[in-house]
N, C-alpha and C positions, 0 to 999 in steps of 0.2 A: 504494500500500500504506500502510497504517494500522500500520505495526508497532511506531513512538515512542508510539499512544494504548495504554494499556492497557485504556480502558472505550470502548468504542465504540455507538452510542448508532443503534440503526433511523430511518432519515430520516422513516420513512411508516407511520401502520399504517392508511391508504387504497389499496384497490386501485389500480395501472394499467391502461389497457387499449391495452396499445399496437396499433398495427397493425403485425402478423408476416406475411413474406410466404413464410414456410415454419414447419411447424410438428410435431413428432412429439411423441404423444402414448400412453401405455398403462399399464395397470394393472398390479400386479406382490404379489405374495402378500407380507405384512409379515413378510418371514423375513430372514435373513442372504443367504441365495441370491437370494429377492430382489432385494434391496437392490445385493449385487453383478453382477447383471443388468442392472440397470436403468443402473450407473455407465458398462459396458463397451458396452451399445447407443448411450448418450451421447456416448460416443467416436468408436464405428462412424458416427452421423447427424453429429457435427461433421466427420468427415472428408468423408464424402458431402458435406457441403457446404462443404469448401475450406477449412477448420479442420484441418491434421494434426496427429497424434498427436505430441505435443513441441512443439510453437509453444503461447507463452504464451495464446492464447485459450482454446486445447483444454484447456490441464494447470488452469485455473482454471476453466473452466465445470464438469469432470471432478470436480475436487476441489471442487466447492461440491457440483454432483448427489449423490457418494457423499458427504459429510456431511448434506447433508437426508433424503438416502433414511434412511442410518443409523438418525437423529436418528426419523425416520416408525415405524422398524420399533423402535428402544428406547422413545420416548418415547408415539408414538403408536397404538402395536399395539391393538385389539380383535379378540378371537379369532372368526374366519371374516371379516372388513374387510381390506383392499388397499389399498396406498397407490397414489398416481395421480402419473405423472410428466409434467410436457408442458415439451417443450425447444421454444423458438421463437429463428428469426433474423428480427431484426425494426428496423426501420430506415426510409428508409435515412441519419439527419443524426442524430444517429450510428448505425452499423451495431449494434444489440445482440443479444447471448445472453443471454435468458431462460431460465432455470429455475426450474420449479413445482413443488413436494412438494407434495400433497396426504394428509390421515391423518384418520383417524374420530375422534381423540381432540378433542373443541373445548374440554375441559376443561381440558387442557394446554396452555399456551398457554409459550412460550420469553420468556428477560425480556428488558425493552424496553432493556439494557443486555449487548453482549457483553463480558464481561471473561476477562482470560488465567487461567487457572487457576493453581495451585502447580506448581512446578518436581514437584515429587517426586507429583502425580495422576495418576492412570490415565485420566480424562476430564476432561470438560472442555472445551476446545479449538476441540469442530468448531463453533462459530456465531460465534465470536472468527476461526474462520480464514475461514468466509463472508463478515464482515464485511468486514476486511481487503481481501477479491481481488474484491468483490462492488461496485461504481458504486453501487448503493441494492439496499435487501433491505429486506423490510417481510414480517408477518404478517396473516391478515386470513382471515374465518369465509369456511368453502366457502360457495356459491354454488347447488352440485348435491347435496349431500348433509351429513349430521349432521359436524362437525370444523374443520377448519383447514387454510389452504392457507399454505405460506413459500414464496418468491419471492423472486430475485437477479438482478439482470442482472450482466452485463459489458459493458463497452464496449469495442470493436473497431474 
């Protein structure tokens, strides 16, 4: 954890391609329901794969997914566009969780510096706290369609 930097700085903004030897992947409407969908499947596939719910991998892959999805459906929303999530376990020197937002917006791009917000803001927070529980997190223009993809691992 990163919690003594206050400005924590993207290692990469070069794609990885790791090789995952499991990998779930789906679309999900840029809404709040969304967004909270896509956090709780995140859970449900960590567990399916020997991640439970409460052990330190789960609650930080969990809480990096619901702050990127968030981050997709505030920041990145175009009306009738989906954000795209793909969670990968991938490894195996070191074991990593991989998480992908994907979002239409490639306009918006998140800054190349996470800093903590003010004590007394309402937001703020969530790319300060990906950084933080996240090994490397890097942005980078989708691949498959018009926007941006953010990506986290953790190490495991």
């Amino acid at each position: 954890m990163c919690s003594e930097n206050p400005s924590i700085v993207a290692p990469s903004r070069q794609p990885r391609q790791p090789t995952c030897a499991r990998e779930f992947a789906m679309s999900f409407t840029a809404t709040d329901r969304g967004a909270r969908l896509a956090r709780r499947l995140v859970t449900r596939r960590l567990d399916a794969w020997g991640y439970p719910r409460g052990t330190e991998a789960s609650d930080a892959v969990t809480l990096i997914a619901a702050e990127l999805t968030a981050n997709a459906v505030r920041h990145g929303h175009v009306p009738g566009r989906e954000f795209r999530l793909v969670l990968g376990l991938c490894g195996p020197d070191p074991v990593t969780l991989r998480v992908e937002v994907s979002d239409a917006r490639g306009d918006r791009l998140p800054p190349e510096q996470a800093s903590v917000a003010a004590p007394d803001a309402e937001s703020g927070r969530g790319l300060w706290l990906v950084a933080s529980l996240a090994a490397r997190w890097a942005v980078v223009p989708r691949t498959d369609a018009p926007g941006k993809t953010v990506w986290a691992e953790v190490d495991v």
